[in-house]
MARTORMAR-377109 format. One record per atom (N, C-alpha, C): y, x, z; residue in one letter. Coordinates in steps of 0.02 Angstrom, whole numbers, padded with zeros to 5 digits, always signed. Layout:
% MARTORMAR-377109
YXZA...
This chain:
% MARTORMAR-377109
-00061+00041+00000X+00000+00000+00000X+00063+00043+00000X+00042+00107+00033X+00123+00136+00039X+00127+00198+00020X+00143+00196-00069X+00159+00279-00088X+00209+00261-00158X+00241+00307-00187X+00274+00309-00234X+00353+00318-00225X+00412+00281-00232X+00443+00310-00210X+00494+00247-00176X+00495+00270-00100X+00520+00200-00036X+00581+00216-00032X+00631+00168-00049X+00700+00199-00034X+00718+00200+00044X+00736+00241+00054X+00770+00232+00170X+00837+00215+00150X+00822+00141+00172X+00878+00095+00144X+00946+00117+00192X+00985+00101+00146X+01075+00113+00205X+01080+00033+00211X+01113+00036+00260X+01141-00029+00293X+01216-00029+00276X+01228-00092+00238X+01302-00109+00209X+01343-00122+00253X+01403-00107+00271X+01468-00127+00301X+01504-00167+00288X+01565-00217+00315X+01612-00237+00267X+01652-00265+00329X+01703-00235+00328X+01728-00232+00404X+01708-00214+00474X+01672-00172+00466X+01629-00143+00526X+01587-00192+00549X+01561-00246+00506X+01505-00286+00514X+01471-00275+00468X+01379-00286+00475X+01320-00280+00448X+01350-00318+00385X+01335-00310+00312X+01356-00353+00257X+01280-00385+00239X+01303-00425+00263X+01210-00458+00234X+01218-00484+00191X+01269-00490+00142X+01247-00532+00066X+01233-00466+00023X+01276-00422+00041X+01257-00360+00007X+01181-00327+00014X+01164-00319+00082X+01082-00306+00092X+01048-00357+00058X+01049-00407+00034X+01015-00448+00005X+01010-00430-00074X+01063-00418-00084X+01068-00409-00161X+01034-00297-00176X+01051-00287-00141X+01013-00202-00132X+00923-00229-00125X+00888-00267-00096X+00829-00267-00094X+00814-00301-00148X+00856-00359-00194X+00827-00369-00255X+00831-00337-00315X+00902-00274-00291X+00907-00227-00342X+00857-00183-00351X+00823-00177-00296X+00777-00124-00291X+00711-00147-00302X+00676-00201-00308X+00633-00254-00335X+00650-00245-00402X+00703-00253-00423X+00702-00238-00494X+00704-00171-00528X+00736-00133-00488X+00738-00069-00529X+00665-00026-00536X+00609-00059-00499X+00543-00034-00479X+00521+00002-00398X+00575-00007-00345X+00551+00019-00301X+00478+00033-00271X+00449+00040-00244X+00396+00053-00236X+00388+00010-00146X+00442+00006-00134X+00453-00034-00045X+00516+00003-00031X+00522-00035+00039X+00585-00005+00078X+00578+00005+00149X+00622+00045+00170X+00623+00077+00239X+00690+00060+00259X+00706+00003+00275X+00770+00000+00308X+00780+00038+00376X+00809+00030+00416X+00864+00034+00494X+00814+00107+00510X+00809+00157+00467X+00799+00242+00494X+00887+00260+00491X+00853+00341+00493X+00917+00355+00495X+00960+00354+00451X+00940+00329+00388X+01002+00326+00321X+01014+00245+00335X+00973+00228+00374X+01013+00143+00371X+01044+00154+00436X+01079+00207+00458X+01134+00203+00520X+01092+00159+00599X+01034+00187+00622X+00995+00157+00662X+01029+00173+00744X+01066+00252+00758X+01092+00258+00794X+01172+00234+00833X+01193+00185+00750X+01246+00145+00790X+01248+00068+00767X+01174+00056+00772X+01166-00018+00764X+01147-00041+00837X+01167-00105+00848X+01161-00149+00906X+01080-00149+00902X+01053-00175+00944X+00988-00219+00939X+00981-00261+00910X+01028-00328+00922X+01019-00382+00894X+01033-00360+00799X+01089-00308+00775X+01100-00293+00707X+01038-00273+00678X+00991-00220+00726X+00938-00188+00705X+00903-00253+00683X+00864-00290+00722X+00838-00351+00704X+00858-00389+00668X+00907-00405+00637X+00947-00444+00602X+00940-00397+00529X+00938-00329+00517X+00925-00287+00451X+00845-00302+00419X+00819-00286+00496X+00747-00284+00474X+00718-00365+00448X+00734-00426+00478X+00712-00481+00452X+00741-00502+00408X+00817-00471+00380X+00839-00505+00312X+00811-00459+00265X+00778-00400+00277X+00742-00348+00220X+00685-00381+00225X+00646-00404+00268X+00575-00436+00245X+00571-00513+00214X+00631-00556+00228X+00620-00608+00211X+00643-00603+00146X+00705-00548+00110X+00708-00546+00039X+00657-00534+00002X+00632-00488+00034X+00577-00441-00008X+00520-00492-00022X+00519-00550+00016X+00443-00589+00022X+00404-00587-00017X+00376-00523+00015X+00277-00497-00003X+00307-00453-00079X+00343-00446-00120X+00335-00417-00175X+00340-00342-00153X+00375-00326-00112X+00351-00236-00086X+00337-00241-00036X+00327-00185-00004X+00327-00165+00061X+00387-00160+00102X+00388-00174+00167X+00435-00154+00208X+00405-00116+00270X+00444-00054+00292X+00419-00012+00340X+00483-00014+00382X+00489-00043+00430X+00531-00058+00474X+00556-00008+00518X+00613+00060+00525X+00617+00092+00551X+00616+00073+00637X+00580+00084+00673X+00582+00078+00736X+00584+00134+00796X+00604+00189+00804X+00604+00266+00826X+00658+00244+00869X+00608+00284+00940X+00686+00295+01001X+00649+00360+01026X+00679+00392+01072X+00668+00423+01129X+00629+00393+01195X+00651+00344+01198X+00625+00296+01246X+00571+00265+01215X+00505+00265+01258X+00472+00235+01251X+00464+00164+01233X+00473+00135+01289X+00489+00049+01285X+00525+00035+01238X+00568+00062+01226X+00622+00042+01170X+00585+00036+01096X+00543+00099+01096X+00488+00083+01052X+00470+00018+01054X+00422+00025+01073X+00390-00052+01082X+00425-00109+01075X+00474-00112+01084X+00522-00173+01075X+00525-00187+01017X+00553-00117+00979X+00575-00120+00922X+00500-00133+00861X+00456-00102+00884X+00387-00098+00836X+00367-00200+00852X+00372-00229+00927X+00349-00275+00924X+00420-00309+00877X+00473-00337+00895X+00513-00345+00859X+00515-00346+00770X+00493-00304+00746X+00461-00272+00670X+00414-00322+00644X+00350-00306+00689X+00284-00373+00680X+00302-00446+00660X+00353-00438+00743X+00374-00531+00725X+00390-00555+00676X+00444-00495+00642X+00494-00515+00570X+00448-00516+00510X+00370-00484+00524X+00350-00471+00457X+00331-00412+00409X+00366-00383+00440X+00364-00306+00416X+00272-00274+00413X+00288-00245+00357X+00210-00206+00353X+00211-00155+00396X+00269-00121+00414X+00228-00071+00453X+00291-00040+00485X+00279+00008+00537X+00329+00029+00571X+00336+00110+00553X+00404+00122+00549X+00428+00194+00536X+00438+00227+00611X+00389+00241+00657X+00428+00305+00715X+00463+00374+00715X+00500+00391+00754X+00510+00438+00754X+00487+00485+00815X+00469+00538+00798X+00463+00576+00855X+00514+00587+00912X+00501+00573+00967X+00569+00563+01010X+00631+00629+01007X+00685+00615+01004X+00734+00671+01007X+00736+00695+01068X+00786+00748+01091X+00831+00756+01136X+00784+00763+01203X+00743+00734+01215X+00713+00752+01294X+00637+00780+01292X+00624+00808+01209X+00585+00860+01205X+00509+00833+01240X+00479+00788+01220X+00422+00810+01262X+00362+00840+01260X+00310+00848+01289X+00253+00888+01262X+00201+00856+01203X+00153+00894+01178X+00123+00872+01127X+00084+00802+01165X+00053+00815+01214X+00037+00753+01259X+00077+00692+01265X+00140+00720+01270X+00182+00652+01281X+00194+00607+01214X+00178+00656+01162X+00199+00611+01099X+00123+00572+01094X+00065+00593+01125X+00025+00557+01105X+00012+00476+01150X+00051+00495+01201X+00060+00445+01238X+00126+00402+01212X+00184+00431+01187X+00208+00395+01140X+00190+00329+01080X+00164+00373+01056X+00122+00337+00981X+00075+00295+00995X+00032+00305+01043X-00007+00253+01054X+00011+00200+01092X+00058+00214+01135X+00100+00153+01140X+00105+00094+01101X+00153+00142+01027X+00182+00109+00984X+00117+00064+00953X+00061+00114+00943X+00013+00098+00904X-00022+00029+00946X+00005+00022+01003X-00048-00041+01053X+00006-00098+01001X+00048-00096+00975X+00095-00164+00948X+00028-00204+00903X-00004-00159+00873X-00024-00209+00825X-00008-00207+00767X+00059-00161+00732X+00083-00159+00690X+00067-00095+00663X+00050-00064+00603X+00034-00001+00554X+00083+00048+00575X+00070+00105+00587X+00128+00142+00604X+00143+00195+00563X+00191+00222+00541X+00198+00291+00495X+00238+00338+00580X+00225+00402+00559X+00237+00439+00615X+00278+00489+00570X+00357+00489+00581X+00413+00531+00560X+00436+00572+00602X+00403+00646+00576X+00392+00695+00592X+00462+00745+00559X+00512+00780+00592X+00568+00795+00595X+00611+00850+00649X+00553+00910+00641X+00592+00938+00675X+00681+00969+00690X+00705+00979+00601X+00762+00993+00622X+00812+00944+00649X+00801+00876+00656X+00838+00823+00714X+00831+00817+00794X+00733+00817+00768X+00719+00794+00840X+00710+00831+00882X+00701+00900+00857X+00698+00970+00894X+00624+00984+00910X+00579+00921+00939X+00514+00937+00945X+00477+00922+00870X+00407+00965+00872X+00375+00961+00788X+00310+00955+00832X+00284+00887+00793X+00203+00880+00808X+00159+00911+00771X+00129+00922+00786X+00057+00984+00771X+00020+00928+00725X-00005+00964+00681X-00078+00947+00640X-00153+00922+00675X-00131+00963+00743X-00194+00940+00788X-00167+00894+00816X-00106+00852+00832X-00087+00819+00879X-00076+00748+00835X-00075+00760+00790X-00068+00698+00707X-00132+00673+00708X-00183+00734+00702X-00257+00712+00695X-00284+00693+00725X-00268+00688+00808X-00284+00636+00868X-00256+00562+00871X-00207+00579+00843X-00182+00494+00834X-00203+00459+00772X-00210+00518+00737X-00253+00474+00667X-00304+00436+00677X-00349+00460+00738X-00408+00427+00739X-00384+00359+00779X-00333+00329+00782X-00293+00261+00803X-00320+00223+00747X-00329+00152+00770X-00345+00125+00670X-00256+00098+00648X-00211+00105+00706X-00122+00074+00677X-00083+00133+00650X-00110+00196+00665X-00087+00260+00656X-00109+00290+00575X-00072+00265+00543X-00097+00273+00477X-00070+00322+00426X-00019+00344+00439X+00009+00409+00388X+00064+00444+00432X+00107+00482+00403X+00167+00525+00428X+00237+00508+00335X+00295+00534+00364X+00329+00566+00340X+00370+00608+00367X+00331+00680+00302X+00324+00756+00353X+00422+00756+00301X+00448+00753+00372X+00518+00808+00355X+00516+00884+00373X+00475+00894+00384X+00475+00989+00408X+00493+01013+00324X+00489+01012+00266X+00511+01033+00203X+00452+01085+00219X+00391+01085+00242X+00353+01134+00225X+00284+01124+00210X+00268+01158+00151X+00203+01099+00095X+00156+01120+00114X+00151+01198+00147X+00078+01200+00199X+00059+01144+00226X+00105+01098+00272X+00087+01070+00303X+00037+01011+00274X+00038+00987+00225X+00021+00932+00188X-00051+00961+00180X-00063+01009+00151X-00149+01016+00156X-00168+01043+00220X-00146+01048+00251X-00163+01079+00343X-00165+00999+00378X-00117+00946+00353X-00131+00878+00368X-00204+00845+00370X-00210+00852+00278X-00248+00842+00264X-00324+00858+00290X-00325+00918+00301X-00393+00940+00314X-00409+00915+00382X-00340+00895+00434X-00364+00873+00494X-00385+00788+00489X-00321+00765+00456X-00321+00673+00453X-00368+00649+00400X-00385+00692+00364X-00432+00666+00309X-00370+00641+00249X-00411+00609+00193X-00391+00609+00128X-00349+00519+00128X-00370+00491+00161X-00334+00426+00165X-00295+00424+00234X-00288+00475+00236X-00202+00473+00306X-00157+00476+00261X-00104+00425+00256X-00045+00421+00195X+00020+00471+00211X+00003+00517+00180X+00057+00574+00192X+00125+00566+00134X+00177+00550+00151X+00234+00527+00110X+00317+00592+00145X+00332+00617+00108X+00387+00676+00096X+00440+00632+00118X+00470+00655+00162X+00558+00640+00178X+00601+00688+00170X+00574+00729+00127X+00618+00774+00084X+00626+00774+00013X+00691+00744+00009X+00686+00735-00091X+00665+00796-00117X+00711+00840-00127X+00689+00893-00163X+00623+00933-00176X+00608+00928-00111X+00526+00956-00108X+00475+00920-00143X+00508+00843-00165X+00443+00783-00168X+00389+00811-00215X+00410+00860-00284X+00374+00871-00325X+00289+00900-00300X+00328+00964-00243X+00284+00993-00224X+00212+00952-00189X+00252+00913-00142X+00215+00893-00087X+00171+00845-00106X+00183+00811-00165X+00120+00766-00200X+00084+00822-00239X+00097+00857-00264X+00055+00929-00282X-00011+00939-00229X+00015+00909-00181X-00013+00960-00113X-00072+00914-00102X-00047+00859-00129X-00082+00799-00089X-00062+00743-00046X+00011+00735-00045X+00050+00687-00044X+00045+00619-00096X+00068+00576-00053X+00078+00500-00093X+00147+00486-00132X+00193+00502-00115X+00255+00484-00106X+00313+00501-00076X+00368+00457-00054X+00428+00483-00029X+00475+00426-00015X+00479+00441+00057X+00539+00403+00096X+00612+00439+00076X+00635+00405+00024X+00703+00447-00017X+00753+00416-00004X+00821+00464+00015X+00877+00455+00030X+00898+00444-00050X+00896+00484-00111X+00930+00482-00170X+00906+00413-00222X+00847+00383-00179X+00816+00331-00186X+00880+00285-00195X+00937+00280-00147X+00977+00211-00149X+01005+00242-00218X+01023+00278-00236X+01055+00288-00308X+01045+00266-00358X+00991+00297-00370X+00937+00307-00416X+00871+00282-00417X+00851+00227-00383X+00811+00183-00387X+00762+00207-00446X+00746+00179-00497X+00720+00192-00564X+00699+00241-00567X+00733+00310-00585X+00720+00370-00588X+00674+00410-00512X+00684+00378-00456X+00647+00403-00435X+00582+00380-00440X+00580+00322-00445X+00511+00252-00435X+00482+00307-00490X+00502+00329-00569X+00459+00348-00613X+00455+00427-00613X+00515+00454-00590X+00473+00529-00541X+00423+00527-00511X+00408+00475-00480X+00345+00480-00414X+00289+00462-00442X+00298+00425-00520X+00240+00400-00509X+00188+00469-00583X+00254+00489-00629X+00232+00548-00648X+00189+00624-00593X+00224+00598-00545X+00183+00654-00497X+00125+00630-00472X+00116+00561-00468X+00063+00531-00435X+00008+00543-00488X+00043+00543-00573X-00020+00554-00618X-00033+00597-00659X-00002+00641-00603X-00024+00725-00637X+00021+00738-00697X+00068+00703-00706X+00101+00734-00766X+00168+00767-00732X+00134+00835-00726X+00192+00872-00704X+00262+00884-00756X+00228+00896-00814X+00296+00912-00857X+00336+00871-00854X+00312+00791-00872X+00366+00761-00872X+00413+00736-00795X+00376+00756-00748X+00396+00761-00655X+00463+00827-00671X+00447+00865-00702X+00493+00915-00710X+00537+00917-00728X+00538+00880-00791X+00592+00855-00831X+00645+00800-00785X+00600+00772-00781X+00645+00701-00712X+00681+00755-00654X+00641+00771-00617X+00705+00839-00565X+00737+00864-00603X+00723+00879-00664X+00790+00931-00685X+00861+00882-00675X+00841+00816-00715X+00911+00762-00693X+00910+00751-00606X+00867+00746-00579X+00891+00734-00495X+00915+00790-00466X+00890+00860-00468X+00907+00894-00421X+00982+00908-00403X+01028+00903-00456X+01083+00886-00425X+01094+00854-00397X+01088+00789-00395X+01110+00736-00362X+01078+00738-00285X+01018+00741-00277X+00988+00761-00211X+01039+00809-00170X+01053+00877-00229X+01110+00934-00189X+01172+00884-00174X+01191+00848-00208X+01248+00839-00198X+01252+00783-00138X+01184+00725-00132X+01201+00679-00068X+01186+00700-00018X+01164+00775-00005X+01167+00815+00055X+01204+00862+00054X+01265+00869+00027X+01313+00923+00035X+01356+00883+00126X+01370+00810+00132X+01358+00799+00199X+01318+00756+00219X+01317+00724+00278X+01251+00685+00272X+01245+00647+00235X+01179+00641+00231X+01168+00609+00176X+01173+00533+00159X+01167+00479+00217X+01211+00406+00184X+01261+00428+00191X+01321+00461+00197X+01384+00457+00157X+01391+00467+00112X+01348+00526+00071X+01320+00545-00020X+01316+00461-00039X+01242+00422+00004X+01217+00390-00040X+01266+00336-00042X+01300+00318+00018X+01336+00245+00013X+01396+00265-00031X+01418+00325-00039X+01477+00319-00101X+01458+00325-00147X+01391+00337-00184X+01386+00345-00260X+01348+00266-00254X+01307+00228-00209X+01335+00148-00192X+01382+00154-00232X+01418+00144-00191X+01492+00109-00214X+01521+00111-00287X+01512+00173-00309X+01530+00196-00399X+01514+00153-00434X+01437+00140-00406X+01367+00092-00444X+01403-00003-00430X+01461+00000-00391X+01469-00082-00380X+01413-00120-00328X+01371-00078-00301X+01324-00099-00238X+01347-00129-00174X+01371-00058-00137X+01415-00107-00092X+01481-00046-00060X+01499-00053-00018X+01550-00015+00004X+01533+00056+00040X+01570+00115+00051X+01559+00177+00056X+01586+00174+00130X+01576+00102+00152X+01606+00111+00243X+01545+00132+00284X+01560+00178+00338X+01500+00230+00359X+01526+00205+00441X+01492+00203+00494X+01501+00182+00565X+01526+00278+00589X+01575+00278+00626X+01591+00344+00675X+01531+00344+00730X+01518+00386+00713X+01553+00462+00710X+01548+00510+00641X+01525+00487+00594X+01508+00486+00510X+01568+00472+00485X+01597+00499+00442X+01662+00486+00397X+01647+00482+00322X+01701+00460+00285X+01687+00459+00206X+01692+00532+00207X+01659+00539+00133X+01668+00614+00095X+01716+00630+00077X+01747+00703+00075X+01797+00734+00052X+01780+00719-00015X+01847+00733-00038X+01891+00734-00111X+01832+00785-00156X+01822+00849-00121X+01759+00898-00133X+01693+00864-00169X+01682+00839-00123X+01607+00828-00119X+01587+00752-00178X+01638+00701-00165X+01667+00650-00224X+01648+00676-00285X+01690+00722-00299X+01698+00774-00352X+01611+00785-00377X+01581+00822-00357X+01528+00839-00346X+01457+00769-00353X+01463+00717-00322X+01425+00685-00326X+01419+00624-00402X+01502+00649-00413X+01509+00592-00501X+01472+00643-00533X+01501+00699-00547X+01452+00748-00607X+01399+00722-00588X+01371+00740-00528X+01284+00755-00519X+01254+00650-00560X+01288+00636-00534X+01268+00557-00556X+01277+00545-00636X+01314+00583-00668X+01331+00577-00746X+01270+00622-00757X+01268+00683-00736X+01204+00726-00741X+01135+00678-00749X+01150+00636-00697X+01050+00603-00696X+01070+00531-00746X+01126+00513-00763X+01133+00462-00826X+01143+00403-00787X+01175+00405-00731X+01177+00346-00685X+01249+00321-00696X+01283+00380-00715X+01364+00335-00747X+01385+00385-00815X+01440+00359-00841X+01457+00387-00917X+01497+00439-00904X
């Protein structure tokens, strides 16, 4: 159910309120352009300065648009335990296929504690992907510590942000061949389905919808050349919606596209004049404007 290429949806603004006619019209854009599913309220859908009630309110207007034609993976990641759970049970209720965790930030805990983490999450009932991220979360789960929770039957894949493609056959050999291993690193994506990857939870995804959906799926069928040819048009654009973070890349070349607005919650600001600059080429580069 879950590989190819998932956009990590941004959450629209429009006066420093959630824009829900706009999220509505982004999940049928992305239904149409070929998405492969979506990952709303992570961290490109601004999860750290959404309310509760907003979080819940993203995730059930992304599943009730989407109804059943993709997937939805419901970002649900805290530090806090319980909060987990809230959020993973919360997810279930709305519908969602499956839950996006994150490895807890900031209070570091041991490889033990994440397994007591996850299985937490994993008691919801709901499919879990396990988003693995050390340069945020500071802690990095082990291959042996993935492969203990694999044997969960809700614990069903990762997306490895470490940007390192060892890891994907070192996954593999622990979780076996049907643990759904999916890249949260654009640029790397080529590699990491090389490796033995499914797919990709993509930030350049809100852009470029299309072009990634048929990047992924050239990599999924071995046709590297033409996978090659397709990065040659993305890799700019990837450089360019991480020159700062990256929903501010994606929600302003949004905006170019007539999607929705380039308003970002503080402590996040719009992009410099610089980087603007930078993200029209890269977007004329991949044929996304004239």
């Amino acid at each position: 159910m879950f590989q190819g290429s998932l956009p990590a949806l941004v959450t629209p603004f429009a006066n420093g309120q959630v824009d829900v006619d706009a999220l509505k019209k982004l999940v049928n854009w992305h239904v149409d352009q070929g998405s492969n599913g979506l990952v709303p309220v992570g961290t490109t859908g601004e999860s750290p300065t959404l309310t509760h009630e907003e979080h819940d309110l993203v995730v059930e207007t992304v599943v009730q648009e989407a109804a059943g034609r993709i997937p939805v993976i419901a970002g649900a990641g805290s530090n806090n335990t319980a909060e987990t759970v809230r959020l993973v049970t919360a997810a279930k209720a709305a519908g969602a296929d499956a839950a996006l965790v994150v490895t807890p930030y900031y209070n570091k805990p041991t490889q033990r504690g994440l397994i007591a983490h996850f299985t937490a999450a994993a008691e919801c009932g709901l499919p879990i992907i396990i988003y693995n991220i050390p340069p945020r979360s500071v802690i990095d789960m082990t291959p042996d510590t993935m492969a203990e929770l694999a044997e969960l039957e809700m614990i069903v894949g990762v997306k490895d942000a470490t940007a390192d493609l060892s890891r994907v056959p070192a996954t593999r050999m622990r979780c076996g061949p049907e643990f759904i291993q999916l890249s949260g690193e654009d640029a790397t994506a080529l590699g990491f389905n090389a490796h033995g990857g499914r797919g990709c939870i993509s930030v350049t995804a809100n852009i470029a919808p299309r072009l990634c959906a048929e990047f992924q799926e050239s990599t999924l069928q071995g046709d590297y050349e033409t996978a090659l040819s397709q990065l040659d048009r993305l890799m700019p654009l990837h450089e360019a919606v991480f020159t700062e973070p990256g929903l501010c890349g994606a929600k302003y070349g949004m905006s170019l596209l007539g999607l929705c607005s380039d308003e970002v919650r503080s402590p996040l600001t719009g992009l410099t004049d610089a980087t603007k600059d930078k993200m029209r080429h890269a977007m004329v580069h991949a044929g996304l404007l004239n």
